[in-house]
Backbone bond lengths (Angstrom), bond angles and torsions (degrees), N, CA, C in turn:
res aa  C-N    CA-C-N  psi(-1)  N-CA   C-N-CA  omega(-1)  CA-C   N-CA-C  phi
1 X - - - 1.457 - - 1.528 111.01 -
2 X 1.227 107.94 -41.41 1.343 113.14 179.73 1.485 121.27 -68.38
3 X 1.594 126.73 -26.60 1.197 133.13 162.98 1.795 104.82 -70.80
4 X 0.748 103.33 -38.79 1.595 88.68 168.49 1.376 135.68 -64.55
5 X 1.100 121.65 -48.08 1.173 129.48 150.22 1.728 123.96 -37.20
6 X 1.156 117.48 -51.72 1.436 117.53 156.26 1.124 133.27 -71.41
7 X 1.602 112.25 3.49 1.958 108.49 173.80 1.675 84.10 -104.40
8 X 0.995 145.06 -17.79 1.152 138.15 -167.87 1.186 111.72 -93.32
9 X 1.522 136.22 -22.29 1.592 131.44 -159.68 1.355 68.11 -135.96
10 X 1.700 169.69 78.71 1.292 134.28 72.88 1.814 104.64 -75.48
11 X 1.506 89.19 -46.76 2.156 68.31 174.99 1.820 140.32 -38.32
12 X 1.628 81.87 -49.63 1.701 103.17 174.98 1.542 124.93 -56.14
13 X 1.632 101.95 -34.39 1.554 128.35 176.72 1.482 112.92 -56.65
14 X 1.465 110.83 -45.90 1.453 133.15 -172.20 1.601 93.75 -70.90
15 X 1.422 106.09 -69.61 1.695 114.23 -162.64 1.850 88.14 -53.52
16 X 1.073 121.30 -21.22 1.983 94.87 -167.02 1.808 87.47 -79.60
17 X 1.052 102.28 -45.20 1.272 117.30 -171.49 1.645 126.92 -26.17
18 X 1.443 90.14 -61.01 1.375 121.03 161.63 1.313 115.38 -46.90
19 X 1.327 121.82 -58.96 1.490 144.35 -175.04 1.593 120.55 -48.18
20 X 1.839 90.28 -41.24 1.203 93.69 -172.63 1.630 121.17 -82.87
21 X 1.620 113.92 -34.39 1.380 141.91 137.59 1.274 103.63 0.70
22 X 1.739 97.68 -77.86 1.724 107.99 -151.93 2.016 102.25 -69.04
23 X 1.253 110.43 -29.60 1.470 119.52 166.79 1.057 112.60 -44.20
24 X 1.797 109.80 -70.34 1.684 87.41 172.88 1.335 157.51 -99.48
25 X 1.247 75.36 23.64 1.943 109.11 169.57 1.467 101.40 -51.77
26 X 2.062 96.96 -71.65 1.346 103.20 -168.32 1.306 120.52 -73.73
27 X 1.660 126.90 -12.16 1.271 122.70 168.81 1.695 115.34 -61.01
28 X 1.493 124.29 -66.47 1.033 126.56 166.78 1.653 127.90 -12.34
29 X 1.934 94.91 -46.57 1.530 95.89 -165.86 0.953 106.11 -71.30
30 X 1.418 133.37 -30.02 2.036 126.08 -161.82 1.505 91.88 -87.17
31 X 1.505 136.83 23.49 1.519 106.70 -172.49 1.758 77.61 -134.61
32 X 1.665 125.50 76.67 1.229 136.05 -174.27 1.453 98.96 -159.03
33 X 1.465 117.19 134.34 1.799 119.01 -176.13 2.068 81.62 -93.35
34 X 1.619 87.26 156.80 1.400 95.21 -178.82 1.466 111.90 -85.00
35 X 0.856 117.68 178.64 1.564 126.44 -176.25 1.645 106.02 -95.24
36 X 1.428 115.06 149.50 1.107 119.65 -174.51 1.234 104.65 -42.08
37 X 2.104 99.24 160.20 1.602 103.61 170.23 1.648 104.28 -97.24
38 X 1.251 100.47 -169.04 1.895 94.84 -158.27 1.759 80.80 -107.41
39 X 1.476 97.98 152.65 1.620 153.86 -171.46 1.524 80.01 -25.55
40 X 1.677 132.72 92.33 1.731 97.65 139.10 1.022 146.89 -52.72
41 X 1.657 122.86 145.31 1.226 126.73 172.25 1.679 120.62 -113.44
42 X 1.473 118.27 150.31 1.425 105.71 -149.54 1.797 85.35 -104.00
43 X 1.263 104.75 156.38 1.771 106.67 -178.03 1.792 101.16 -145.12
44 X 1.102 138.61 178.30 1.150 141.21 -176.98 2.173 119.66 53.12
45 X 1.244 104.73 -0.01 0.942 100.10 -169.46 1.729 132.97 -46.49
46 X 1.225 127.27 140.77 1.568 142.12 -175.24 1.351 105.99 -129.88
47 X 1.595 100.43 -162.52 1.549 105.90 161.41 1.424 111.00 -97.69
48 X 1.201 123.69 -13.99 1.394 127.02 170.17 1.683 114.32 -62.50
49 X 1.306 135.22 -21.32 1.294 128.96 -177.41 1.838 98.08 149.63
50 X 1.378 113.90 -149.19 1.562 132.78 144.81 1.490 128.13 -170.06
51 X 1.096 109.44 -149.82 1.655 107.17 179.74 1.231 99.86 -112.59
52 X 1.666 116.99 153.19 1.354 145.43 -161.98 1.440 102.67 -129.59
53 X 1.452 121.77 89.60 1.688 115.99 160.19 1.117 103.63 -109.01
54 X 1.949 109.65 156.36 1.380 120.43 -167.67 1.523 89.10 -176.80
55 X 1.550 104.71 151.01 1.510 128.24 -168.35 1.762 117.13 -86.14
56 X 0.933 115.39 141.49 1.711 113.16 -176.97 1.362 104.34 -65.93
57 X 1.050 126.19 156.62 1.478 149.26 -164.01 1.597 87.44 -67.58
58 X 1.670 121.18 159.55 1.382 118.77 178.78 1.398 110.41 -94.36
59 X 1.336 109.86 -34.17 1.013 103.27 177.57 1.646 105.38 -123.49
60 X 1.277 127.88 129.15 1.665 143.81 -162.42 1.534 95.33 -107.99
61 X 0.925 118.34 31.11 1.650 119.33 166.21 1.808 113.13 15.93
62 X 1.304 98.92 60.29 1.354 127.47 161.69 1.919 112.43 60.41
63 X 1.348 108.41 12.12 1.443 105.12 179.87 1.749 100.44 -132.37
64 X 0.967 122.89 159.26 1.435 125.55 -166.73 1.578 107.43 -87.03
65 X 1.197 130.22 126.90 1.773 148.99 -168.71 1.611 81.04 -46.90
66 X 1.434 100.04 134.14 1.806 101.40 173.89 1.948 86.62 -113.75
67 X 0.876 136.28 -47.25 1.671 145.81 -139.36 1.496 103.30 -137.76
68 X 1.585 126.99 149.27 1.357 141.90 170.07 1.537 81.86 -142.67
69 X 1.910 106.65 119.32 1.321 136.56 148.48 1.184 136.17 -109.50
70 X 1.662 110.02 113.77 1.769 130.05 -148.18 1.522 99.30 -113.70
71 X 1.611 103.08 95.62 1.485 128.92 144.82 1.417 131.73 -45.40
72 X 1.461 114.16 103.52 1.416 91.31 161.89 1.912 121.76 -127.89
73 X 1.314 129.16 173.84 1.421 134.88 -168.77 1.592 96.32 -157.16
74 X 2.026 88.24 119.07 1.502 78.74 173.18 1.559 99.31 -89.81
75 X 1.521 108.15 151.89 1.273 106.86 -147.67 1.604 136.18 -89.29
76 X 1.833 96.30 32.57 1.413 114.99 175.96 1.102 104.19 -93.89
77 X 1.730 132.27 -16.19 0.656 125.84 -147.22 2.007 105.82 -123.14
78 X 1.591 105.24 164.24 1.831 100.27 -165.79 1.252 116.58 -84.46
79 X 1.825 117.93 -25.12 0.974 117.24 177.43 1.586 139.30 -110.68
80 X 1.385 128.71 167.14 1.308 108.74 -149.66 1.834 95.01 -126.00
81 X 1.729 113.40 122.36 1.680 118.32 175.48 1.521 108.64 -94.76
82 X 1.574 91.54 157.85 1.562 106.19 -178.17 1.296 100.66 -67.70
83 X 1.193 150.79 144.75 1.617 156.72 170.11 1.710 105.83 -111.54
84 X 0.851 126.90 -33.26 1.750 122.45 -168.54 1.534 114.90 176.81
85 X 1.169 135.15 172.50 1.233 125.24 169.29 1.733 88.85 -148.46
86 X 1.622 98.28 156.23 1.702 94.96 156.00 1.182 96.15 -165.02
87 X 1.446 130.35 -164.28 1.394 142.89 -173.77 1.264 128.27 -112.88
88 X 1.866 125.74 2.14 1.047 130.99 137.64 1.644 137.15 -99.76
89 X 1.564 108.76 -167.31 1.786 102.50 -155.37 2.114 79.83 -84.82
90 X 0.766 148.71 29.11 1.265 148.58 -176.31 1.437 127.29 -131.87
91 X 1.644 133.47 125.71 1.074 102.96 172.27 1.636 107.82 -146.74
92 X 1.210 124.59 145.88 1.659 112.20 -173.54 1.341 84.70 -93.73
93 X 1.424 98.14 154.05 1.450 120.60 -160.58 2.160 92.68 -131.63
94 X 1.454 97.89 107.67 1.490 88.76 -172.07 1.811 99.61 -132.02
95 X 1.445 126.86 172.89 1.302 114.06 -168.29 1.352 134.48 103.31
96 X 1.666 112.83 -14.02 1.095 126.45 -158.43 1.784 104.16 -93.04
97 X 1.264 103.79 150.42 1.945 117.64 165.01 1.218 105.12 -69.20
98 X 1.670 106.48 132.94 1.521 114.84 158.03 1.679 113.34 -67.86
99 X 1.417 90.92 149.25 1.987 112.73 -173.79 1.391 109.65 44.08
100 X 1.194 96.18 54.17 2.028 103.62 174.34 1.291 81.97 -120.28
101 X 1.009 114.19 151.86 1.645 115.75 145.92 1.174 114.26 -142.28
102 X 1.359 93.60 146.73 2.014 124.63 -179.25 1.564 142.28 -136.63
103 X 1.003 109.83 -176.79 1.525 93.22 -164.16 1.574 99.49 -137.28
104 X 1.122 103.59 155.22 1.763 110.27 -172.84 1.408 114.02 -133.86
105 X 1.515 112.16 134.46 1.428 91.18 -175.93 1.834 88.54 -158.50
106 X 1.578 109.90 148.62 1.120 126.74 -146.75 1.667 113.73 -90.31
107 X 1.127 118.62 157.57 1.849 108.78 159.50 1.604 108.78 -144.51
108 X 1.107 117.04 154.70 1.971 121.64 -171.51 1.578 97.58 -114.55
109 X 1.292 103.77 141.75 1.629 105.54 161.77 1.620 91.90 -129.00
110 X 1.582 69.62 164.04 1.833 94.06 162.42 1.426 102.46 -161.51
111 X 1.229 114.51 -149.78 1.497 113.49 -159.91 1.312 124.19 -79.74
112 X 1.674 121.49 -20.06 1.243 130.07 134.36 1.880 126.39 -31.92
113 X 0.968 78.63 -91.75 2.059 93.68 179.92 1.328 120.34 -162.58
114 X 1.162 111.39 -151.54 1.222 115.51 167.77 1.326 110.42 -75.34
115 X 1.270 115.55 178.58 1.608 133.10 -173.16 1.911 94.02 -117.22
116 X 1.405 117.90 159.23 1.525 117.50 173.56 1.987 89.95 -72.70
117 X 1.575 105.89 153.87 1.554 112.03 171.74 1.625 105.66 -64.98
118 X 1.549 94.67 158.07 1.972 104.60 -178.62 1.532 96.23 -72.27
119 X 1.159 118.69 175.23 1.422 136.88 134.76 1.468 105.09 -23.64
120 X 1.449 117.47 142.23 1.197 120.19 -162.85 2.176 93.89 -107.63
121 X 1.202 103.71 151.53 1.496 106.63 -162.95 1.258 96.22 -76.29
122 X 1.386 116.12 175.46 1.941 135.82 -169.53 1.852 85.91 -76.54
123 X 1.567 110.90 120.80 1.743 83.46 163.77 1.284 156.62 -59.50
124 X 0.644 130.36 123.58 1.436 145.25 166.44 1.479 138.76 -51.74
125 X 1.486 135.12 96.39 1.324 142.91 167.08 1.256 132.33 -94.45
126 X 1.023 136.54 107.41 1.502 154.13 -171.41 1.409 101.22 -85.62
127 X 1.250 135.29 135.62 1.190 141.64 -168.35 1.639 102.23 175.88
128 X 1.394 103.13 149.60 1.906 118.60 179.21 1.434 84.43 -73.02
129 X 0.991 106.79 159.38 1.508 146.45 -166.18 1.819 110.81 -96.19
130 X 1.176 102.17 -28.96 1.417 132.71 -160.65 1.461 103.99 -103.68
């Protein structure tokens, strides 16, 4: 009786064992800010503003991107304002002064924090055409 009892509770010992391991494997991972998102680039541009695409962070530090927060500095200047946020890799960027130019550059959250900002984009000048 007694050998039975011991082929049965070293298996079980292992399997909690395991269990508990794999718990805090996966706890650990969601409590990590993601890593920057990659370099926007501006497309559609006018004097009205343009579009802002840029790549998800590579690594999302184990919780799923809740927010994309779009920085911009016009670029005489040292410091950098919040411009918009939304929840895809895209963002129209509208509001802006003609023949200023600036630069925009992105940050990801998730359930951690923020992420460090991307690479800041090539600048950008909006100006009539005319």
């Amino acid at each position: 009786m007694q050998k039975i009892k011991k082929n049965i509770l070293k298996p079980f010992l292992l399997v909690c064992l395991g269990l508990a391991l794999t718990t805090i494997t996966f706890a650990r991972m969601g409590n990590r800010k993601p890593s920057p998102p990659g370099r926007p680039e501006a497309t559609n541009i006018n004097r009205f503003g343009c579009t802002l695409t840029y790549l998800a962070p590579q690594d999302w530090g184990g919780a799923v991107i809740t927010r994309y927060y779009i920085e911009v500095q016009e670029t005489w200047e040292r410091r950098w304002t919040l411009h918009g946020d939304t929840g895809y890799l895209q963002y129209d960027v509208i509001s802006v002064k003609n023949n200023v130019e600036y630069q925009f550059r992105v940050l990801a959250e998730n359930a951690a924090g923020l992420s460090d900002p991307s690479i800041p984009c090539k600048p950008i000048e909006f100006s009539d055409p005319f």
